[in-house]
ROBA-824664 format. One record per residue (C-alpha): x negated, y negated, z negated; chain. Coordinates in pm, 1 decimal. Each point is the difference from the previous one (the first is absolute). Last residue first. Layout:
> X Y Z A .
...
This chain:
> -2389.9 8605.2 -2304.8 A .
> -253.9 -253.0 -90.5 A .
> -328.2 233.2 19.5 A .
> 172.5 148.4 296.7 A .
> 20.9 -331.5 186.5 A .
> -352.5 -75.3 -59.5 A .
> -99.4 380.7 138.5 A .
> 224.1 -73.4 299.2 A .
> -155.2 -343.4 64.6 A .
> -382.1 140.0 39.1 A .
> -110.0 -310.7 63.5 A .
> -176.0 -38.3 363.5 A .
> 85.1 -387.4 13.4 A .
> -167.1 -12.1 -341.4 A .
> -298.2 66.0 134.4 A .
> 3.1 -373.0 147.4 A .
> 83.8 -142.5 -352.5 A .
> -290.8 87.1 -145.8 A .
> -82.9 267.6 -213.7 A .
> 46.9 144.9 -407.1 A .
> 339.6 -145.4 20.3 A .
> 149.8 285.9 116.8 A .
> -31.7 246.2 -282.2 A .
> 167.3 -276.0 -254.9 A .
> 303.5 -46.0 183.7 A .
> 214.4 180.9 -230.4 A .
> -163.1 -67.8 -300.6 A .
> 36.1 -369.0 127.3 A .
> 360.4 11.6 95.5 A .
> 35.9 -137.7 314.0 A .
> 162.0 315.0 128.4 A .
> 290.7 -13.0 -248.8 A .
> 71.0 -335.5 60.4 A .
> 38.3 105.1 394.9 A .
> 248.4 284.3 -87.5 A .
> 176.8 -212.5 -220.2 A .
> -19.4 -303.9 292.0 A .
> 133.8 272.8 221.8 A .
> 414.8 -6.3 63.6 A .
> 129.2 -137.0 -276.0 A .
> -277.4 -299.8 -73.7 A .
> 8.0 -53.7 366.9 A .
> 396.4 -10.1 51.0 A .
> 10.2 -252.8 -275.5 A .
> -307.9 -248.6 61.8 A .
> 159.1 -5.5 398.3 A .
> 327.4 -50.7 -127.3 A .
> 17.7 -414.7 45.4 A .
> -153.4 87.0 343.7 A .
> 309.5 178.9 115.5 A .
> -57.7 388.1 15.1 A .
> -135.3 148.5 287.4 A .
> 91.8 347.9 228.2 A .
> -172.9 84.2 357.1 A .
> 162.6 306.0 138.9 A .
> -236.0 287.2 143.3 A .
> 29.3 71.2 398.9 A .
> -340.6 80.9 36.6 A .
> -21.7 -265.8 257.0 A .
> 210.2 -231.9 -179.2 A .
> -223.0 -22.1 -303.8 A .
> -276.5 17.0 228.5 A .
> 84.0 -323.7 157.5 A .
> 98.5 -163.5 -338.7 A .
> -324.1 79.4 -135.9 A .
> -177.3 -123.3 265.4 A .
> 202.4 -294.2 46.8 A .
> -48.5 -178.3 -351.7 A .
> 247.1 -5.4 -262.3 A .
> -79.9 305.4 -226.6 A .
> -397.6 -174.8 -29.5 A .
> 190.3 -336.4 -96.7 A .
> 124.3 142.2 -299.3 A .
> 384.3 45.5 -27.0 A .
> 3.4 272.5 -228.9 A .
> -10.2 318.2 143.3 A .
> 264.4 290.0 34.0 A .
> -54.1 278.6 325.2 A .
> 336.1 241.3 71.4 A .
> -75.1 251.5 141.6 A .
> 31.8 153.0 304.3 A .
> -60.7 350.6 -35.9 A .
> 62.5 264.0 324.1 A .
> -368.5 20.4 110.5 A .
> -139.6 57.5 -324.4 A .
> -183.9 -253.2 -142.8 A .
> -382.3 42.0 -3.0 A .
> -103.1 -221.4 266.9 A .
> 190.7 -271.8 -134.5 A .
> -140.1 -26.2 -304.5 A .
> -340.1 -12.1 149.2 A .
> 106.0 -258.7 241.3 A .
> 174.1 -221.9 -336.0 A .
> -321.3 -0.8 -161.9 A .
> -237.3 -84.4 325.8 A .
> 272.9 -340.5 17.9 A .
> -47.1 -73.7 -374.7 A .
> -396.0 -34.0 17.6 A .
> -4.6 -111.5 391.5 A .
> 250.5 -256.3 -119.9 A .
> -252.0 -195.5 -250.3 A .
> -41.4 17.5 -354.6 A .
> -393.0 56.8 -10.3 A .
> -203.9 231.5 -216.7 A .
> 121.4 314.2 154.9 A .
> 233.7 308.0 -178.3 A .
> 283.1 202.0 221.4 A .
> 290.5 184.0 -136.0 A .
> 199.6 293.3 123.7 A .
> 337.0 176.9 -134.2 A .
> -69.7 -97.5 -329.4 A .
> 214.4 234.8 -231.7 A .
> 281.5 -161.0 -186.1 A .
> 225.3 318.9 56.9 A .
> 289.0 -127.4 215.0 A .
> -118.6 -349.6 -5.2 A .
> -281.7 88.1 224.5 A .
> -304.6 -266.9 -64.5 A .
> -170.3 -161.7 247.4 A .
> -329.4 -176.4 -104.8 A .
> -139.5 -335.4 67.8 A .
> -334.5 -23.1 -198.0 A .
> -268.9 -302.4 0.6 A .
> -286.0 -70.7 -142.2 A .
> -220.2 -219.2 -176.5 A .
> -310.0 -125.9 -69.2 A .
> -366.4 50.6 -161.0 A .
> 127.2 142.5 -314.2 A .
> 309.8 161.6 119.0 A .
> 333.3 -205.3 -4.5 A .
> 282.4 197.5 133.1 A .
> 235.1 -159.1 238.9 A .
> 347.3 135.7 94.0 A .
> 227.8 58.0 296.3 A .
> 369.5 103.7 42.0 A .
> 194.9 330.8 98.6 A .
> 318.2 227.6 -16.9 A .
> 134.6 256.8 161.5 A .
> 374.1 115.1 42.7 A .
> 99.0 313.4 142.0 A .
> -335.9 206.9 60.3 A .
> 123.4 258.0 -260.2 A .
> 347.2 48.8 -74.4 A .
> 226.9 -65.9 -271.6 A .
> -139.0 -446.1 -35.5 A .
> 26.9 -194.2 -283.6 A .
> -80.1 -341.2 83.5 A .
> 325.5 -139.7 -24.7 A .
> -98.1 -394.6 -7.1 A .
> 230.6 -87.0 251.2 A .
> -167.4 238.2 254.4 A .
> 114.0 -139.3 327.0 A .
> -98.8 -365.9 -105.1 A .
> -59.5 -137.7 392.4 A .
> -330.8 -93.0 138.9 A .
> -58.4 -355.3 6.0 A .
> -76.4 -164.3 303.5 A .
> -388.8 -128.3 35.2 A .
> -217.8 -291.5 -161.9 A .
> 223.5 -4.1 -305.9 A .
> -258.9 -142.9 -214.8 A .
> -388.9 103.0 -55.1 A .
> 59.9 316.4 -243.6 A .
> -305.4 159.7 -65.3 A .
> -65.5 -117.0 -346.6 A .
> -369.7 4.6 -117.1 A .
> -56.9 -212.2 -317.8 A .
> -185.4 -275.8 38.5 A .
> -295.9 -52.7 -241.1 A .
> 18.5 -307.4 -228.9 A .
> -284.7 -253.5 67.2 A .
> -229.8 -23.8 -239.3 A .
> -62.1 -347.1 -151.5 A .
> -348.4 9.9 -175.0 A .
> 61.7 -162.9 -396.9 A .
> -198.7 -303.5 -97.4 A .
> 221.2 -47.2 -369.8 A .
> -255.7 -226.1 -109.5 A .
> -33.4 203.7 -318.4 A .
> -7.6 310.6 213.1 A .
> -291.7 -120.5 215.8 A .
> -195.3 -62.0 -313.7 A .
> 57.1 324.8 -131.9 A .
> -68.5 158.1 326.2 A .
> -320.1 -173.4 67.4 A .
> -78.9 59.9 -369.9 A .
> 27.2 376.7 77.7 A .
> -201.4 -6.7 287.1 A .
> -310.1 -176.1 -204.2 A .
> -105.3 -304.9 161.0 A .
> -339.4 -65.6 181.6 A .
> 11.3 -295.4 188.4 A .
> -268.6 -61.7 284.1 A .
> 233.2 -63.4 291.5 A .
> -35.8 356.0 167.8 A .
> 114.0 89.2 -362.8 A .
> 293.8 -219.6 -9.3 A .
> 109.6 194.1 318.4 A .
> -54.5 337.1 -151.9 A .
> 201.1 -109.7 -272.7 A .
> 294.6 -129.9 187.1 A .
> -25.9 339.2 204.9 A .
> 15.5 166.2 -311.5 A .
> 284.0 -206.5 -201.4 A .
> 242.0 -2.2 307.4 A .
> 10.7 -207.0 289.7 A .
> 286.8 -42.9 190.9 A .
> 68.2 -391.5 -92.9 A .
> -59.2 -127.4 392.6 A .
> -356.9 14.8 -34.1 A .
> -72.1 -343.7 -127.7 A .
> 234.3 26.2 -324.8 A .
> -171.1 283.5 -147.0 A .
> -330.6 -80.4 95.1 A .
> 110.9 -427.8 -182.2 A .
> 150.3 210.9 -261.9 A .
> -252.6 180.1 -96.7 A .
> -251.7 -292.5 14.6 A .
> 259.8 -193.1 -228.6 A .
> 18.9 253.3 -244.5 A .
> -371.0 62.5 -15.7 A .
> -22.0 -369.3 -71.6 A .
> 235.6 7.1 -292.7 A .
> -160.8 293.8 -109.3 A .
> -142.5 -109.9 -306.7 A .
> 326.6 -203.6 -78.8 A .
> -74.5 -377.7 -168.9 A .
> 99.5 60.3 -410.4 A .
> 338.3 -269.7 18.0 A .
> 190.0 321.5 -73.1 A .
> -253.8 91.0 -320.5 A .
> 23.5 -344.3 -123.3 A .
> 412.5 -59.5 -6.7 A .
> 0.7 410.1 -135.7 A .
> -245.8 -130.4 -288.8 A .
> 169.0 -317.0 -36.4 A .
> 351.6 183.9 -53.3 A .
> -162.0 228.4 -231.3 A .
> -134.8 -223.2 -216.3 A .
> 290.4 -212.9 -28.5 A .
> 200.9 308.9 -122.1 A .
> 319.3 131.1 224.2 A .
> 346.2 70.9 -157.0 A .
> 116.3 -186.7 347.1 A .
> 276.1 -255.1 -157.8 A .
> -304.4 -52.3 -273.6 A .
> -279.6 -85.3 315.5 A .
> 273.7 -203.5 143.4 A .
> 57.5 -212.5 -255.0 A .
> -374.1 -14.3 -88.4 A .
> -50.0 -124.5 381.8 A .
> 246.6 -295.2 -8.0 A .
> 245.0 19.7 255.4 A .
> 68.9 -126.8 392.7 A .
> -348.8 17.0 118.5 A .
> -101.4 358.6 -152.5 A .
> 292.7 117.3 213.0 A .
> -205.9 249.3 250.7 A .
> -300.8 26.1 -230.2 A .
> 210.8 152.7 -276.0 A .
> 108.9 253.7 294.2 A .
> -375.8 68.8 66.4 A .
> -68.0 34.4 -390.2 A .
> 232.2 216.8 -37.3 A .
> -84.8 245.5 306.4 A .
> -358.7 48.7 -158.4 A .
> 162.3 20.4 -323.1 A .
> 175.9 356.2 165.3 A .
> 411.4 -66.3 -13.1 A .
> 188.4 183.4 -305.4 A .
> 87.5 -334.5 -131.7 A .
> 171.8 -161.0 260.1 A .
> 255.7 283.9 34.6 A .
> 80.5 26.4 367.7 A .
> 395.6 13.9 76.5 A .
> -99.6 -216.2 371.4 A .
> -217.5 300.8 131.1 A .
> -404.5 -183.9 34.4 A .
> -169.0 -159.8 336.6 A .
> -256.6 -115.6 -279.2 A .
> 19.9 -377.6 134.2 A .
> 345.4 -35.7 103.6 A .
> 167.1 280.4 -255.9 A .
> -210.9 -119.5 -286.4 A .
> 22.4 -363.0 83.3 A .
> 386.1 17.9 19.3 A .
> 46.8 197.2 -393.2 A .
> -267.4 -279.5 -113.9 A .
> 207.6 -258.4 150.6 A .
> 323.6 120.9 -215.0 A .
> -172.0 66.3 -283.8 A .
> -139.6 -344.4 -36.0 A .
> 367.0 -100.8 85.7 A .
> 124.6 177.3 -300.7 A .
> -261.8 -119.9 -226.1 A .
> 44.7 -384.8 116.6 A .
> 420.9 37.2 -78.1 A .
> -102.0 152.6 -338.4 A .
> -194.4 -274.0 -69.5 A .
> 249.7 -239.9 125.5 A .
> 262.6 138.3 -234.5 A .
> -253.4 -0.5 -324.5 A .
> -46.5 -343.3 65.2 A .
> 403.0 -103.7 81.8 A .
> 39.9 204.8 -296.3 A .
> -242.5 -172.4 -243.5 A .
> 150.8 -324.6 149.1 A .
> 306.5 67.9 -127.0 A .
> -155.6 45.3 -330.9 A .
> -211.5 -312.9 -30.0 A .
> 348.6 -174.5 97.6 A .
> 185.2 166.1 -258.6 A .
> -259.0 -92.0 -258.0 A .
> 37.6 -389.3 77.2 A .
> 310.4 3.6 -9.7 A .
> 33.9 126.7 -324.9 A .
> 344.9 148.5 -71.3 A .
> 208.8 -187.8 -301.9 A .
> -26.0 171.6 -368.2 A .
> 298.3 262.0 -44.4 A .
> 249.4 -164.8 -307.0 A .
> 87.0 241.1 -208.1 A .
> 361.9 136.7 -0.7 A .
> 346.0 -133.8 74.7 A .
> 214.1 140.3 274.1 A .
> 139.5 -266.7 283.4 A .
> 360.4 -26.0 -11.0 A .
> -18.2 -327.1 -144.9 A .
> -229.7 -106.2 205.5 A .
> 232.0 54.0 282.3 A .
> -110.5 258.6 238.8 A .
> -110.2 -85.1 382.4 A .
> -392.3 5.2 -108.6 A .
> 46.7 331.2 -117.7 A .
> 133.2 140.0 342.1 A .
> -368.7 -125.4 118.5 A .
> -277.4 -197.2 -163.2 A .
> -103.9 -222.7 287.3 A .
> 200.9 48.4 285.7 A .
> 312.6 -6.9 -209.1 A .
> -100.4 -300.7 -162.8 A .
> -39.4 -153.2 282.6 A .
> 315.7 46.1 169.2 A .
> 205.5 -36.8 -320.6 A .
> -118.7 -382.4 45.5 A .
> 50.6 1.2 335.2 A .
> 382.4 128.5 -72.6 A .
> -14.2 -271.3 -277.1 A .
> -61.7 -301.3 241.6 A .
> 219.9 95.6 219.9 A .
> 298.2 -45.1 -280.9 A .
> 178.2 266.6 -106.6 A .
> 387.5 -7.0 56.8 A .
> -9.5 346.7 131.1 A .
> 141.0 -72.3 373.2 A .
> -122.2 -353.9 -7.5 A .
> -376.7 142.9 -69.8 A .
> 42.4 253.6 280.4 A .
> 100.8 -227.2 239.7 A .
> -263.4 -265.4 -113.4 A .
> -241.7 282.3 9.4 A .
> 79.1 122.0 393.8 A .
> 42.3 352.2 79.0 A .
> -333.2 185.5 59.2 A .
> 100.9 380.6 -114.7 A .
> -364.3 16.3 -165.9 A .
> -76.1 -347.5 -151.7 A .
> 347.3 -125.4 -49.7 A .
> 254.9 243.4 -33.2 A .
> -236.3 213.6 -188.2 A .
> -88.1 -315.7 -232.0 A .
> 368.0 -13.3 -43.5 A .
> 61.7 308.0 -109.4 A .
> -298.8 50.4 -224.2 A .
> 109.5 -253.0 -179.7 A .
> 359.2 104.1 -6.9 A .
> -95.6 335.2 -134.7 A .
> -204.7 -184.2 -280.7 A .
């Protein structure tokens, strides 16, 4: 039986030539065919000599004819398992095109409503009662979703008046003004549906985002040179001073405050308060600061570099009172104000703070009391 195997080896897998192989063995090429065949067909056991064969009852032959009705139960059962898994499949693609869903949705925790609208989506490609099983969803229930969606909209023509005001006056007006103008047209709609409705068709008003104030307007003058290096610890009084600007938002505005602070003490030396950012604000601050420094001070004067610290009239007095200019780089500006007075400014805009002052418009706040604000801080 080894040489059997041998030589079909040599023959079939190795693929030397059979007369070769037959001349080598002294088989014929006949009986290497032979062995072949019968090794294909019942195995190692076909290569034995009947001889060696073991005796026992004979087995009755295999039916064709049943082991073709079974292979084709498998090639059945395979293709039905092959048309569940792509039934899945589309079902998993309708629900995320359709129902905008996450891909790892479970099919069966989805609302019948949404069934039915993904059954709808791939009704064309597989029969209804597979789909309705795949689902977990009764036939009643899928007809009644199917009828109540096809149900014509009651509002379908208030939606399309909204949207025609909405869309005719640029998109910037709200529920109210689109109901007062539906009004003027003869159609009374509740507010609320107005906004439901509005919401459903996703007709939003576009605000545009506020600007936040920043003085700085590029390097529009030499910059000063860094004489603190961030040491702003000062011995003596009226050494180093400090200053910037910031807004408060009242109720009908906002403000503006540049102080200057002492870094000696933290004390402002002078402030000034007016409802415009402008060089008359910061320029009348730095005169009353220099009116009260003694003759023999010169300090020296930090700022960011905001255009208002760039400007001649600053500079001019600055040279005139003989006080050195001093500004980070612009990358620093956020870091030198939050060290220097954005605490003391947070602190201010604190609403219990500023509570007392909001009580009037924006033009008495120019004659705040800053002293008693900076107390109620300090």
């Amino acid at each position: 039986m080894n040489l059997k195997i041998s030589a079909i080896r040599a023959c079939f897998e190795e693929g030397n030539d059979v007369q070769s192989i037959s001349a080598q063995i002294g088989y014929s090429r006949a009986s290497i065919y032979a062995w072949h065949r019968r090794y294909l067909k019942e195995g190692m056991l076909g290569l034995m000599n009947t001889k060696d064969r073991k005796r026992g009852k004979l087995q009755p032959p295999a039916d064709s004819a049943n082991t073709a009705i079974s292979s084709s139960d498998e090639v059945k059962q395979l293709k039905d398992q092959l048309y569940e898994m792509q039934m899945e499949i589309d079902l998993l693609k309708a629900t995320i095109d359709v129902l905008k869903k996450d891909p790892g949705v479970n099919l069966e925790r989805l609302k019948n409503s949404e069934k039915t609208v993904v059954i709808d989506a791939v009704k064309a490609k597989y029969a209804l009662s597979d789909l309705l099983q795949q689902m977990s969803l009764s036939r009643s229930s899928y007809y009644l979703c199917r009828a109540i969606q096809r149900k014509r909209d009651k509002y379908q023509d208030t939606k399309e008046q909204i949207r025609d005001i909405f869309t005719e006056n640029r998109e910037i007006y709200g529920y109210r003004r689109i109901k007062s103008a539906m009004e003027r047209l003869g159609t009374r709609v509740s507010e609320k549906v107005i906004r439901r409705l509005m919401k459903e068709m996703r007709l939003t008003v576009k605000r545009p985002r506020r600007a936040k104030y920043s003085s700085y307007k590029g390097e529009i003058t030499p910059a000063a040179d860094n004489l603190i290096d961030r040491d702003f610890k000062a011995p003596r009084p009226n050494e180093k001073w400090l200053t910037d600007i910031t807004e408060f938002g009242l109720s009908d505005g906002k403000v503006y405050l540049p102080p200057m602070i002492d870094c000696f003490d933290g004390i402002p030396v002078t402030w000034t308060i007016g409802t415009s950012p402008d060089a008359d604000l910061v320029n009348t601050m730095l005169d009353q600061a220099i009116a009260v420094l003694p003759p023999d001070a010169k300090p020296i004067v930090h700022s960011d570099r905001g255009c208002h610290y760039r400007w001649p009239g600053w500079i001019r007095r600055m040279q005139d009172a003989g006080c050195r200019a001093q500004a980070l780089h612009v990358k620093e500006r956020m870091f030198s104000g939050q060290l220097c007075l954005r605490g003391l400014f947070r602190a201010f805009k604190k609403r219990d703070v500023l509570q007392p002052f909001l009580a009037g418009d924006r033009n008495k706040a120019v004659y705040t009391d800053f002293e008693r604000l900076f107390d109620l801080v300090s």
